[in-house]
C-alpha atoms as one frame of an Amber mdcrd trajectory, in Angstrom:
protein
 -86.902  -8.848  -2.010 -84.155 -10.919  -0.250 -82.036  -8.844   2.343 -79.207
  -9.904   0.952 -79.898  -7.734  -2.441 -80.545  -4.682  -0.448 -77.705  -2.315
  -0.533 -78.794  -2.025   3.200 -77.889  -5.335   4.331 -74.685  -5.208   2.467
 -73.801  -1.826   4.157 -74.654  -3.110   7.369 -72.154  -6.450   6.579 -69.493
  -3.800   5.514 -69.921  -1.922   8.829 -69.699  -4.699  11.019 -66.858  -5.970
   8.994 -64.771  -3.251   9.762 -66.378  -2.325  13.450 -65.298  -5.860  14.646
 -62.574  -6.693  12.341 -61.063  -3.667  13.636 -61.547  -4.995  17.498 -60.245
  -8.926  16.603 -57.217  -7.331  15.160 -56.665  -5.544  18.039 -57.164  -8.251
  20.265 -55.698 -10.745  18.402 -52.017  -8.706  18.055 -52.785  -7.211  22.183
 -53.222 -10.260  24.049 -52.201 -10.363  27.501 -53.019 -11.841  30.574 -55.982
 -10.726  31.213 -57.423 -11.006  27.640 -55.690 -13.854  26.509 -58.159 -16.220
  25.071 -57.181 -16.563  21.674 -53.849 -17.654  22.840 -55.454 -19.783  24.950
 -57.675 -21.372  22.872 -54.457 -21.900  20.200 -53.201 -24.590  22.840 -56.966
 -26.542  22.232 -56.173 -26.233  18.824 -52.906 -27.943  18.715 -53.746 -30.552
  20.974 -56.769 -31.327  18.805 -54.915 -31.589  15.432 -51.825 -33.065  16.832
 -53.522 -35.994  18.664 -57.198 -35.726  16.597 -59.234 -36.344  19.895 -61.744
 -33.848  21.594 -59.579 -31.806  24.258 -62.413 -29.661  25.531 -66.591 -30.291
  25.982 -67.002 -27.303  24.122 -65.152 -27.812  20.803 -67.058 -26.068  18.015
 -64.920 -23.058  17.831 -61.125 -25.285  18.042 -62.236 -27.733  14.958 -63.451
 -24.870  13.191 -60.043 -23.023  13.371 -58.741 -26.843  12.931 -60.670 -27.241
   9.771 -58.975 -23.404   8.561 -55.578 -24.500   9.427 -55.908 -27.293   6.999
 -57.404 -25.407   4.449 -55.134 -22.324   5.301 -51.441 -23.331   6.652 -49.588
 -19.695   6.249 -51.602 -18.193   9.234 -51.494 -18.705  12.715 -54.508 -20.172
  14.668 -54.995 -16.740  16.465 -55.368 -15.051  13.045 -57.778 -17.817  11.785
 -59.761 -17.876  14.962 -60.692 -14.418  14.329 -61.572 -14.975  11.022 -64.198
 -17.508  12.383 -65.345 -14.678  15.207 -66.382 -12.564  11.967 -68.003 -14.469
  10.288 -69.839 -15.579  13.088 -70.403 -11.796  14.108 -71.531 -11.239  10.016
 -74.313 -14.068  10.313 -75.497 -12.694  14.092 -76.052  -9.043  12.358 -77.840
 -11.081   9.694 -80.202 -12.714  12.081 -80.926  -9.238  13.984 -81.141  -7.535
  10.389 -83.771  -9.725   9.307 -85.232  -9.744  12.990 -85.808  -6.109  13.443
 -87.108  -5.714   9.760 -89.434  -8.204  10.179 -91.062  -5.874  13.245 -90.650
  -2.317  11.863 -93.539  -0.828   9.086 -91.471  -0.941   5.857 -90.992   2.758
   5.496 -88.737   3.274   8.691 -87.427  -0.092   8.633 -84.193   0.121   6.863
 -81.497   2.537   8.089 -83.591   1.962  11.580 -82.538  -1.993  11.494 -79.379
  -0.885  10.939 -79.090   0.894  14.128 -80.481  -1.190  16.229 -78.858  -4.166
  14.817 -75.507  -2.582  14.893 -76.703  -1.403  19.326 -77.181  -4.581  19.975
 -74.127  -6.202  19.104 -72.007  -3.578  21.026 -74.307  -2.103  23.906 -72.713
  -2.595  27.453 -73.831  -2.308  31.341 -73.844   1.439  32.050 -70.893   1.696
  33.337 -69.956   5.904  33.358 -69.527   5.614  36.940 -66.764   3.497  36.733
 -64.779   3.810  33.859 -62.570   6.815  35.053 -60.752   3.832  37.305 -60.194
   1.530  35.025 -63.207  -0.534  35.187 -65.867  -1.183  33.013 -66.438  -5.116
  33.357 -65.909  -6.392  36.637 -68.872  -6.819  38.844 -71.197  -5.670  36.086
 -73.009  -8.457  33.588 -71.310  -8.054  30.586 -73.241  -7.587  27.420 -70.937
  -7.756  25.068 -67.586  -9.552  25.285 -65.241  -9.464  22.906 -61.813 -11.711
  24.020 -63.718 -14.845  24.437 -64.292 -16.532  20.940 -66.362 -19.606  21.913
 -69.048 -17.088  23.434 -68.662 -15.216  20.304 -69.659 -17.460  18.082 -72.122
 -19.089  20.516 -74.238 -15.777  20.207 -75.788 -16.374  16.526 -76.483 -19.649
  17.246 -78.291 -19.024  20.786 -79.986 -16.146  19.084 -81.845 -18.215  15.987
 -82.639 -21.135  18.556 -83.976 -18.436  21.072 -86.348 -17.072  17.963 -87.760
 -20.766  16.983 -88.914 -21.578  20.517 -90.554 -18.142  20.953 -92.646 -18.539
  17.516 -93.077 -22.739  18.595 -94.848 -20.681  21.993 -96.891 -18.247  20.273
 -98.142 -21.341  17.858 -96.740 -19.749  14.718 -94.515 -23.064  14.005 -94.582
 -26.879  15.320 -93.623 -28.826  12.175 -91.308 -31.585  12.059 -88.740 -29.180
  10.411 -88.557 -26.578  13.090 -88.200 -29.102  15.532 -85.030 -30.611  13.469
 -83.957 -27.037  13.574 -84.409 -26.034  16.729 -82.680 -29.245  17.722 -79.890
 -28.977  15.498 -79.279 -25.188  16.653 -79.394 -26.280  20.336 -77.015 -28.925
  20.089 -75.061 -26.503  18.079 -74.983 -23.469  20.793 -74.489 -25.706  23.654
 -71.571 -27.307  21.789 -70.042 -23.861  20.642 -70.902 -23.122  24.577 -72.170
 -25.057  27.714 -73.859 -22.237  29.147 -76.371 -21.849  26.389 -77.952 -25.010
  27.105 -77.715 -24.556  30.757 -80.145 -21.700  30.373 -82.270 -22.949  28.016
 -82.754 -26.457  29.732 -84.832 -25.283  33.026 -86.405 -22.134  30.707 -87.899
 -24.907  28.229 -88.605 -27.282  31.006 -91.021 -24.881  32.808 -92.760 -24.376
  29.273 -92.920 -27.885  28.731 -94.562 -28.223  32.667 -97.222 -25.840  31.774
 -97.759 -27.372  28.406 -98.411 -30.868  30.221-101.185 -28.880  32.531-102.403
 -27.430  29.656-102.407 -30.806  27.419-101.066 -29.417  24.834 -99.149 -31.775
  22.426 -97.821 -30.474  20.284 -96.081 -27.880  21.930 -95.188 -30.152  24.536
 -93.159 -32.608  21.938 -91.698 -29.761  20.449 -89.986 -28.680  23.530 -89.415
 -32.207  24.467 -87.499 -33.168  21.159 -86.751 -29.708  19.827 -85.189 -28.066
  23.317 -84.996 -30.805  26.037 -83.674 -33.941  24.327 -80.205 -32.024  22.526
 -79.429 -30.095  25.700 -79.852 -32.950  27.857 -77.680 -35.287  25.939 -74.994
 -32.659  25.308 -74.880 -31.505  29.005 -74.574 -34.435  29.696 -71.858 -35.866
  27.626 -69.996 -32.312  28.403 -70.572 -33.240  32.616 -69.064 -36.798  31.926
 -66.297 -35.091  29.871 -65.516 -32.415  32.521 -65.992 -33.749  36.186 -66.245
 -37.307  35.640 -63.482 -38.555  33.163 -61.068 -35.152  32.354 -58.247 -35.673
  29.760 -55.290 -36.484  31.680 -52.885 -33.644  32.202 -55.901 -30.630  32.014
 -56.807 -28.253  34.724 -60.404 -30.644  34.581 -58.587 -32.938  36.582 -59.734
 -31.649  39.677 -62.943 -30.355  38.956 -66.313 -29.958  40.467 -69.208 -27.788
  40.309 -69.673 -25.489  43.938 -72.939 -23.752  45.618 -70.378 -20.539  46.389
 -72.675 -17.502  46.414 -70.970 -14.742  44.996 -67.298 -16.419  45.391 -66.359
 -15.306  41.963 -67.940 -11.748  41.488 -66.918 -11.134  45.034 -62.972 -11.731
  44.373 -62.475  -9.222  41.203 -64.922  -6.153  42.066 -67.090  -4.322  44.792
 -70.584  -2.642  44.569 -72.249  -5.689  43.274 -75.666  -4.805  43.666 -75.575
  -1.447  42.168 -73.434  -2.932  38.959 -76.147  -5.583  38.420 -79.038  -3.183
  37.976 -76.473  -1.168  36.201 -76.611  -3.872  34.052 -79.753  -4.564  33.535
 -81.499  -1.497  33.845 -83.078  -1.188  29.721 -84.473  -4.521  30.113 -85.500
  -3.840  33.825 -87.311  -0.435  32.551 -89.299  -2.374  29.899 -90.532  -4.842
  32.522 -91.849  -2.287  35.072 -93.148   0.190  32.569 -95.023  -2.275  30.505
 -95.389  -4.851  33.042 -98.780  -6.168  31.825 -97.975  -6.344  28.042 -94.433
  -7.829  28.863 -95.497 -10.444  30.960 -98.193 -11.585  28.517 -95.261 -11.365
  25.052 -93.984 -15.006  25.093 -90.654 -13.669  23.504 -89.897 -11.207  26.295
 -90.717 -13.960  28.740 -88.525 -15.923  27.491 -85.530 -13.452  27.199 -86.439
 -12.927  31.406 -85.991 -16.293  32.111 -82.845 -16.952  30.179 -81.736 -14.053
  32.294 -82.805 -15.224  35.673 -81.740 -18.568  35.154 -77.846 -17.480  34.114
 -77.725 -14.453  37.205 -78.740 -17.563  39.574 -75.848 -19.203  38.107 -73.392
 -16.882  37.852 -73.985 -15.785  41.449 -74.537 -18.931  42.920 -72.526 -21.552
  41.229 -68.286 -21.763  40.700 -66.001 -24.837  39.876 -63.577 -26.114  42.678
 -59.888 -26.726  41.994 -57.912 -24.827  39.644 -60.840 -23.474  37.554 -62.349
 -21.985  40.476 -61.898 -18.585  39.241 -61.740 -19.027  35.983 -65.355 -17.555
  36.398 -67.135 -20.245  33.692 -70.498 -20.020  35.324 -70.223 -15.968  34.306
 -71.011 -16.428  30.785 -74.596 -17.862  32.041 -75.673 -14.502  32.794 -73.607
 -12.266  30.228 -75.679 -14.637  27.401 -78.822 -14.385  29.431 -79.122 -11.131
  29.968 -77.780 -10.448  26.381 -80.464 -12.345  24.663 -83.088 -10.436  26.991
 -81.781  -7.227  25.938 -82.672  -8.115  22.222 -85.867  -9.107  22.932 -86.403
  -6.344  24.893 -85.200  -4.076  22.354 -87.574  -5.813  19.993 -90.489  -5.893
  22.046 -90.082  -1.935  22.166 -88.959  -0.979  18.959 -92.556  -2.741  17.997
 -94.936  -0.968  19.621 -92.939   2.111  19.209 -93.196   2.024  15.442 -96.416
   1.118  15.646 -97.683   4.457  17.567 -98.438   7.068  15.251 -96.184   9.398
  14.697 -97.212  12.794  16.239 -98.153  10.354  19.552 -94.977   8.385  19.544
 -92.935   9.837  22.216 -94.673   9.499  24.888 -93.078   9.672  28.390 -92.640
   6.226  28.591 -90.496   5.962  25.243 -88.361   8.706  26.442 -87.419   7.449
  29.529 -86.980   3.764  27.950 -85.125   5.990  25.229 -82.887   7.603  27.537
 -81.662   4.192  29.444 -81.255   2.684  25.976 -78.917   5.482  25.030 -76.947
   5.072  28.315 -75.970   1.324  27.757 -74.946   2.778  23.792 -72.612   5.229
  25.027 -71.482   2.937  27.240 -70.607   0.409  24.660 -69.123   2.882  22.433
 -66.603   3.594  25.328 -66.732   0.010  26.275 -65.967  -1.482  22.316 -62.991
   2.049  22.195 -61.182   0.840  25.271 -61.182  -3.089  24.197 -60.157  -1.968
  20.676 -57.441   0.497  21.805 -56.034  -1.487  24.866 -57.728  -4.967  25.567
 -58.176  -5.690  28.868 -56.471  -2.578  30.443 -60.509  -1.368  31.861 -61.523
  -4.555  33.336
Protein backbone atom coordinates (compact mmCIF):
# COMPACT_ATOMS: atom_id res chain seq x y z
CA UNK A 1 0.00 0.00 0.00
CA UNK A 2 1.29 3.56 -0.78
CA UNK A 3 1.42 5.91 2.37
CA UNK A 4 -0.26 8.28 0.74
CA UNK A 5 -3.67 6.04 0.73
CA UNK A 6 -3.39 5.44 4.37
CA UNK A 7 -5.75 7.50 6.33
CA UNK A 8 -2.58 7.69 8.58
CA UNK A 9 -0.43 9.62 6.41
CA UNK A 10 -3.21 11.91 5.52
CA UNK A 11 -3.93 12.54 9.29
CA UNK A 12 -0.47 13.11 9.94
CA UNK A 13 -0.43 15.87 6.71
CA UNK A 14 -3.62 17.38 8.37
CA UNK A 15 -1.82 17.68 11.74
CA UNK A 16 1.16 19.22 10.59
CA UNK A 17 -0.91 21.43 8.44
CA UNK A 18 -2.49 23.00 11.15
CA UNK A 19 0.54 22.56 13.91
CA UNK A 20 2.78 24.72 11.59
CA UNK A 21 0.33 26.63 9.65
CA UNK A 22 -0.77 27.79 12.90
CA UNK A 23 3.07 28.92 13.87
CA UNK A 24 3.80 30.68 10.08
CA UNK A 25 0.69 32.62 10.66
CA UNK A 26 1.81 33.70 13.72
CA UNK A 27 5.07 34.57 12.64
CA UNK A 28 4.28 35.84 9.54
CA UNK A 29 1.53 38.66 11.08
CA UNK A 30 4.29 39.01 14.57
CA UNK A 31 7.41 39.89 13.01
CA UNK A 32 9.72 42.00 14.79
CA UNK A 33 13.15 42.60 15.20
CA UNK A 34 14.28 39.85 16.48
CA UNK A 35 12.23 37.40 14.31
CA UNK A 36 12.07 39.23 11.30
CA UNK A 37 13.12 37.00 8.53
CA UNK A 38 10.27 36.84 6.41
CA UNK A 39 10.38 40.52 6.13
CA UNK A 40 13.71 40.22 5.47
CA UNK A 41 13.77 37.84 3.01
CA UNK A 42 10.69 40.01 1.13
CA UNK A 43 13.55 42.63 0.30
CA UNK A 44 15.55 39.40 -1.69
CA UNK A 45 12.45 38.92 -3.27
CA UNK A 46 11.91 42.26 -4.75
CA UNK A 47 15.28 42.81 -5.73
CA UNK A 48 15.19 39.48 -7.56
CA UNK A 49 11.97 40.11 -9.60
CA UNK A 50 12.55 43.73 -10.08
CA UNK A 51 16.09 43.43 -11.56
CA UNK A 52 15.83 39.31 -12.46
CA UNK A 53 19.49 38.67 -11.21
CA UNK A 54 20.57 36.40 -8.20
CA UNK A 55 20.76 38.82 -5.03
CA UNK A 56 21.81 36.18 -2.55
CA UNK A 57 24.13 32.64 -2.85
CA UNK A 58 21.38 30.99 -1.34
CA UNK A 59 18.34 31.69 -3.56
CA UNK A 60 16.08 28.63 -3.60
CA UNK A 61 13.60 29.88 -1.16
CA UNK A 62 13.35 33.91 -2.91
CA UNK A 63 12.62 32.40 -6.64
CA UNK A 64 10.32 30.07 -5.19
CA UNK A 65 8.19 32.85 -3.53
CA UNK A 66 9.22 34.73 -6.97
CA UNK A 67 7.74 32.00 -9.02
CA UNK A 68 4.24 32.31 -6.44
CA UNK A 69 4.09 35.96 -6.88
CA UNK A 70 3.73 35.45 -10.55
CA UNK A 71 1.42 32.82 -10.34
CA UNK A 72 -0.35 34.51 -7.28
CA UNK A 73 -0.28 38.57 -7.38
CA UNK A 74 -3.12 39.34 -4.54
CA UNK A 75 -0.76 38.16 -1.67
CA UNK A 76 2.14 39.54 -0.22
CA UNK A 77 5.58 37.74 -0.41
CA UNK A 78 5.46 37.15 3.45
CA UNK A 79 2.13 35.30 3.02
CA UNK A 80 3.49 33.27 0.01
CA UNK A 81 6.76 32.52 1.67
CA UNK A 82 4.93 30.70 4.23
CA UNK A 83 3.01 28.92 1.97
CA UNK A 84 6.36 27.51 0.57
CA UNK A 85 7.60 26.79 4.47
CA UNK A 86 4.46 24.29 4.50
CA UNK A 87 4.75 22.66 1.98
CA UNK A 88 8.19 22.15 2.55
CA UNK A 89 7.34 21.15 6.28
CA UNK A 90 4.35 18.63 4.54
CA UNK A 91 7.09 16.79 2.31
CA UNK A 92 9.80 16.67 5.50
CA UNK A 93 6.87 14.79 7.64
CA UNK A 94 6.54 12.70 4.48
CA UNK A 95 10.13 11.69 4.38
CA UNK A 96 10.17 10.90 8.33
CA UNK A 97 6.63 9.13 7.82
CA UNK A 98 7.93 6.84 5.39
CA UNK A 99 11.37 6.73 7.36
CA UNK A 100 10.15 5.56 10.66
CA UNK A 101 7.63 3.05 8.99
CA UNK A 102 10.11 1.60 7.12
CA UNK A 103 11.97 0.62 10.73
CA UNK A 104 8.98 -0.23 12.98
CA UNK A 105 7.25 -4.13 12.72
CA UNK A 106 3.99 -3.29 10.89
CA UNK A 107 1.69 -3.78 13.81
CA UNK A 108 3.01 -0.76 15.97
CA UNK A 109 4.10 1.16 13.12
CA UNK A 110 1.34 3.49 12.35
CA UNK A 111 0.02 5.84 15.05
CA UNK A 112 3.84 5.21 16.45
CA UNK A 113 5.30 7.01 13.08
CA UNK A 114 3.07 9.48 13.72
CA UNK A 115 4.54 10.43 16.94
CA UNK A 116 7.75 10.30 16.32
CA UNK A 117 7.48 11.97 13.06
CA UNK A 118 5.42 14.72 14.44
CA UNK A 119 8.74 14.85 17.83
CA UNK A 120 11.00 15.32 15.50
CA UNK A 121 9.91 18.18 13.68
CA UNK A 122 9.26 20.20 16.93
CA UNK A 123 11.67 18.73 19.72
CA UNK A 124 14.02 21.48 21.23
CA UNK A 125 17.33 21.69 23.57
CA UNK A 126 16.03 21.10 27.10
CA UNK A 127 15.72 24.17 28.03
CA UNK A 128 13.28 24.12 31.58
CA UNK A 129 16.02 25.78 33.27
CA UNK A 130 15.81 28.70 31.39
CA UNK A 131 12.64 29.50 30.11
CA UNK A 132 11.20 31.27 33.29
CA UNK A 133 13.69 34.33 32.00
CA UNK A 134 12.84 34.59 28.83
CA UNK A 135 15.19 32.33 27.17
CA UNK A 136 14.89 29.30 25.44
CA UNK A 137 17.33 29.75 22.32
CA UNK A 138 20.28 31.61 23.02
CA UNK A 139 23.38 29.72 23.84
CA UNK A 140 21.60 26.42 23.31
CA UNK A 141 21.77 24.53 19.61
CA UNK A 142 18.58 25.00 18.33
CA UNK A 143 16.67 22.07 17.01
CA UNK A 144 14.02 23.44 15.60
CA UNK A 145 13.74 26.97 14.22
CA UNK A 146 10.92 28.31 13.02
CA UNK A 147 11.53 32.32 11.74
CA UNK A 148 14.16 31.39 9.32
CA UNK A 149 12.52 30.07 6.01
CA UNK A 150 15.62 29.16 3.94
CA UNK A 151 16.62 26.66 6.87
CA UNK A 152 13.12 25.56 6.76
CA UNK A 153 12.91 24.39 3.67
CA UNK A 154 16.58 23.30 3.60
CA UNK A 155 15.54 20.54 6.22
CA UNK A 156 13.61 18.02 3.72
CA UNK A 157 16.07 18.33 1.35
CA UNK A 158 19.21 17.72 3.78
CA UNK A 159 17.15 14.97 5.28
CA UNK A 160 16.52 12.68 1.86
CA UNK A 161 20.27 13.45 0.79
CA UNK A 162 21.41 12.47 4.41
CA UNK A 163 19.28 8.96 3.87
CA UNK A 164 20.91 8.15 0.23
CA UNK A 165 24.50 8.44 1.45
CA UNK A 166 23.79 6.33 4.57
CA UNK A 167 22.16 3.36 2.37
CA UNK A 168 25.25 4.24 -0.58
CA UNK A 169 27.56 3.30 2.98
CA UNK A 170 25.84 0.32 4.09
CA UNK A 171 26.00 -0.96 0.18
CA UNK A 172 22.23 -1.07 -0.17
CA UNK A 173 22.43 1.46 -3.34
CA UNK A 174 25.36 2.67 -5.84
CA UNK A 175 23.51 2.92 -9.17
CA UNK A 176 23.87 5.61 -11.55
CA UNK A 177 20.38 6.89 -10.41
CA UNK A 178 21.09 7.38 -6.77
CA UNK A 179 24.08 9.07 -7.57
CA UNK A 180 21.97 11.62 -9.94
CA UNK A 181 19.86 11.86 -6.88
CA UNK A 182 21.98 12.28 -4.33
CA UNK A 183 23.65 14.90 -6.49
CA UNK A 184 20.68 16.66 -7.45
CA UNK A 185 19.46 16.78 -3.64
CA UNK A 186 22.89 18.14 -2.57
CA UNK A 187 23.06 20.81 -4.92
CA UNK A 188 19.53 21.41 -3.96
CA UNK A 189 20.10 21.72 0.06
CA UNK A 190 23.22 23.62 -0.28
CA UNK A 191 21.40 26.02 -2.62
CA UNK A 192 18.21 26.29 -0.34
CA UNK A 193 21.22 26.65 2.41
CA UNK A 194 25.11 26.96 2.47
CA UNK A 195 25.49 25.27 5.61
CA UNK A 196 24.17 21.96 4.44
CA UNK A 197 26.92 21.44 2.16
CA UNK A 198 29.42 22.78 4.52
CA UNK A 199 28.68 19.80 6.70
CA UNK A 200 28.32 17.34 4.37
CA UNK A 201 31.58 18.23 2.35
CA UNK A 202 34.37 17.17 5.11
CA UNK A 203 31.65 14.26 6.50
CA UNK A 204 31.70 12.67 2.82
CA UNK A 205 35.30 13.47 2.32
CA UNK A 206 36.47 11.33 5.31
CA UNK A 207 34.18 8.45 3.81
CA UNK A 208 35.56 8.88 0.57
CA UNK A 209 39.42 8.76 2.40
CA UNK A 210 38.61 5.51 3.92
CA UNK A 211 36.98 4.22 0.81
CA UNK A 212 40.37 4.99 -1.16
CA UNK A 213 42.28 2.79 1.75
CA UNK A 214 39.83 0.39 1.42
CA UNK A 215 39.77 0.38 -2.63
CA UNK A 216 36.55 0.44 -2.85
CA UNK A 217 35.09 1.91 -6.13
CA UNK A 218 32.27 2.13 -6.19
CA UNK A 219 31.56 3.71 -3.11
CA UNK A 220 34.34 5.90 -3.61
CA UNK A 221 32.74 7.43 -7.08
CA UNK A 222 29.60 7.65 -5.48
CA UNK A 223 30.76 10.01 -2.90
CA UNK A 224 33.01 11.62 -5.36
CA UNK A 225 30.16 12.48 -7.95
CA UNK A 226 27.12 11.97 -5.76
CA UNK A 227 28.39 14.21 -2.48
CA UNK A 228 31.76 15.89 -3.32
CA UNK A 229 31.47 17.21 -6.88
CA UNK A 230 27.75 19.38 -6.22
CA UNK A 231 28.93 20.73 -2.88
CA UNK A 232 32.18 21.68 -4.12
CA UNK A 233 30.99 23.54 -7.12
CA UNK A 234 28.13 25.22 -5.24
CA UNK A 235 30.37 26.31 -2.27
CA UNK A 236 32.23 27.46 -4.36
CA UNK A 237 30.26 29.57 -6.67
CA UNK A 238 28.36 30.76 -3.25
CA UNK A 239 32.30 31.84 -1.76
CA UNK A 240 32.93 33.77 -5.12
CA UNK A 241 29.40 35.25 -4.79
CA UNK A 242 29.81 36.27 -1.10
CA UNK A 243 33.49 37.34 -0.25
CA UNK A 244 34.93 37.71 -3.54
CA UNK A 245 32.53 39.69 -5.91
CA UNK A 246 29.26 40.89 -3.48
CA UNK A 247 26.39 42.72 -5.31
CA UNK A 248 27.10 46.25 -4.94
CA UNK A 249 25.14 48.01 -2.26
CA UNK A 250 24.70 44.53 0.16
CA UNK A 251 25.98 44.08 3.62
CA UNK A 252 28.49 41.26 1.52
CA UNK A 253 30.44 44.09 0.68
CA UNK A 254 32.66 43.79 3.43
CA UNK A 255 32.74 40.33 4.12
CA UNK A 256 35.05 37.65 5.26
CA UNK A 257 35.01 34.47 6.99
CA UNK A 258 36.86 34.75 10.88
CA UNK A 259 38.60 31.94 13.24
CA UNK A 260 36.59 33.85 16.37
CA UNK A 261 36.02 31.09 18.93
CA UNK A 262 32.88 31.57 20.49
CA UNK A 263 32.55 35.44 19.31
CA UNK A 264 28.98 34.92 18.39
CA UNK A 265 27.48 32.53 21.13
CA UNK A 266 29.51 34.52 23.56
CA UNK A 267 27.73 38.05 22.72
CA UNK A 268 23.84 36.90 23.12
CA UNK A 269 23.96 34.27 26.16
CA UNK A 270 26.03 32.79 29.16
CA UNK A 271 26.42 29.15 30.44
CA UNK A 272 27.59 27.85 27.17
CA UNK A 273 28.81 24.66 28.12
CA UNK A 274 25.96 23.51 30.13
CA UNK A 275 23.36 24.73 27.16
CA UNK A 276 25.34 22.64 24.63
CA UNK A 277 24.96 19.31 26.40
CA UNK A 278 21.57 20.64 27.14
CA UNK A 279 21.30 20.38 23.71
CA UNK A 280 22.49 17.48 22.83
CA UNK A 281 21.91 15.31 25.58
CA UNK A 282 19.20 12.42 23.60
CA UNK A 283 21.71 12.00 21.00
CA UNK A 284 24.65 12.15 23.58
CA UNK A 285 22.70 9.32 25.75
CA UNK A 286 22.41 7.03 22.68
CA UNK A 287 26.14 7.32 22.01
CA UNK A 288 27.38 6.40 25.54
CA UNK A 289 24.73 3.83 26.27
CA UNK A 290 25.11 1.96 23.07
CA UNK A 291 28.49 3.04 22.27
CA UNK A 292 29.55 -0.19 20.49
CA UNK A 293 26.39 -0.68 18.30
CA UNK A 294 26.35 3.17 17.51
CA UNK A 295 29.69 3.46 16.44
CA UNK A 296 29.44 0.42 14.15
CA UNK A 297 25.48 1.91 12.47
CA UNK A 298 26.80 3.89 9.44
CA UNK A 299 23.59 6.12 9.71
CA UNK A 300 24.23 7.21 13.30
CA UNK A 301 27.80 7.87 12.30
CA UNK A 302 26.94 9.89 9.98
CA UNK A 303 24.30 12.00 11.91
CA UNK A 304 27.65 12.46 14.62
CA UNK A 305 29.68 13.84 12.17
CA UNK A 306 27.26 16.22 10.59
CA UNK A 307 27.02 17.31 14.17
CA UNK A 308 30.63 17.72 15.01
CA UNK A 309 31.46 19.25 11.92
CA UNK A 310 28.57 22.24 12.28
CA UNK A 311 29.41 22.72 16.50
CA UNK A 312 33.18 23.25 15.16
CA UNK A 313 31.71 25.78 13.00
CA UNK A 314 29.39 27.44 14.82
CA UNK A 315 31.86 27.85 17.69
CA UNK A 316 34.77 28.52 15.83
CA UNK A 317 33.96 30.38 12.72
CA UNK A 318 31.96 34.13 12.27
CA UNK A 319 31.94 36.63 9.25
CA UNK A 320 33.77 40.06 9.70
CA UNK A 321 32.07 43.35 8.82
CA UNK A 322 28.53 43.96 9.16
CA UNK A 323 27.41 40.29 9.16
CA UNK A 324 29.54 39.55 11.98
CA UNK A 325 26.72 38.81 14.18
CA UNK A 326 24.36 37.97 12.05
CA UNK A 327 25.39 34.47 13.50
CA UNK A 328 25.34 32.52 9.77
CA UNK A 329 27.83 29.93 10.83
CA UNK A 330 24.93 28.96 13.69
CA UNK A 331 22.75 27.16 11.39
CA UNK A 332 25.86 24.61 10.85
CA UNK A 333 25.21 23.14 14.08
CA UNK A 334 21.30 23.69 14.59
CA UNK A 335 21.11 21.36 11.06
CA UNK A 336 23.81 19.10 12.36
CA UNK A 337 22.73 18.30 15.38
CA UNK A 338 19.09 18.18 14.02
CA UNK A 339 19.77 15.56 11.49
CA UNK A 340 21.67 13.52 14.34
CA UNK A 341 18.75 13.67 16.48
CA UNK A 342 16.67 11.80 13.72
CA UNK A 343 18.99 9.32 13.26
CA UNK A 344 19.35 8.88 16.64
CA UNK A 345 15.79 8.65 17.18
CA UNK A 346 15.77 6.06 14.44
CA UNK A 347 18.55 4.09 15.47
CA UNK A 348 16.53 3.64 18.87
CA UNK A 349 13.13 3.39 17.94
CA UNK A 350 14.69 0.16 15.93
CA UNK A 351 16.02 -1.87 18.29
CA UNK A 352 13.38 -0.85 20.66
CA UNK A 353 10.62 -2.32 18.56
CA UNK A 354 12.50 -5.01 17.89
CA UNK A 355 12.84 -6.26 21.74
CA UNK A 356 10.06 -8.29 22.68
CA UNK A 357 7.58 -6.92 24.35
CA UNK A 358 7.51 -8.09 28.03
CA UNK A 359 11.65 -7.31 27.77
CA UNK A 360 11.35 -3.97 26.12
CA UNK A 361 11.88 -1.53 28.79
CA UNK A 362 14.81 -2.16 29.94
CA UNK A 363 16.79 0.44 31.99
CA UNK A 364 18.48 1.66 29.20
CA UNK A 365 15.16 2.57 27.17
CA UNK A 366 13.88 4.33 30.14
CA UNK A 367 16.52 6.49 30.75
CA UNK A 368 16.94 7.17 26.80
CA UNK A 369 13.00 7.48 27.21
CA UNK A 370 13.09 9.95 29.82
CA UNK A 371 15.77 12.46 27.98
CA UNK A 372 13.67 12.00 24.84
CA UNK A 373 10.63 13.22 26.69
CA UNK A 374 12.58 16.21 28.13
CA UNK A 375 13.61 17.74 24.68
CA UNK A 376 9.42 17.04 23.76
CA UNK A 377 8.24 19.06 26.50
CA UNK A 378 10.63 21.33 25.77
CA UNK A 379 9.54 21.82 22.26
CA UNK A 380 6.00 21.90 23.14
CA UNK A 381 6.88 25.03 25.31
CA UNK A 382 9.44 26.00 22.81
CA UNK A 383 6.81 25.71 19.41
CA UNK A 384 3.79 27.63 22.33
CA UNK A 385 6.04 30.58 22.98
CA UNK A 386 7.15 31.08 19.09
CA UNK A 387 3.47 30.60 18.14
CA UNK A 388 2.04 32.93 20.83
CA UNK A 389 4.83 35.67 20.82
CA UNK A 390 7.76 35.11 18.27
CA UNK A 391 10.85 35.96 19.44
CA UNK A 392 9.85 37.37 22.92
CA UNK A 393 11.96 33.87 24.69
CA UNK A 394 15.07 34.13 22.80
Amino acid sequence: MRCWKSPHWYFLMAVTFLVFGANLYATITNQNAISNDYAAYSTFVSHMKSSGTITTPHFIYPLLVVIASVLVRFLSYSVLGAGIVLLFQLLLAHVLWKLFKQLLPAPVSDFIAIGLTVAAMTVAPINLLTVFKHNAYNGYIGITVYHNPPISICRPIALVNVLLVAAALAGRRLSTRQTILCFLTLALAALMKPNYALIMLPTAALFAILALYRRDVLLLRFLCLGVLLPGLLVLAWQYAFTYVQPPANSDMDSASILFAPFLVYSTVARFLIPKFFLSILFPLGVLLLYRKEALQDRSYIIGLLLFLMGAAQSYLFAEGGIRMFKGNFLWSGQLGLFLWFVLSLAFVSKRFFAEPARTRWSTTYIILAGIFSLHVVSGMIWYYHETLTPGAFW
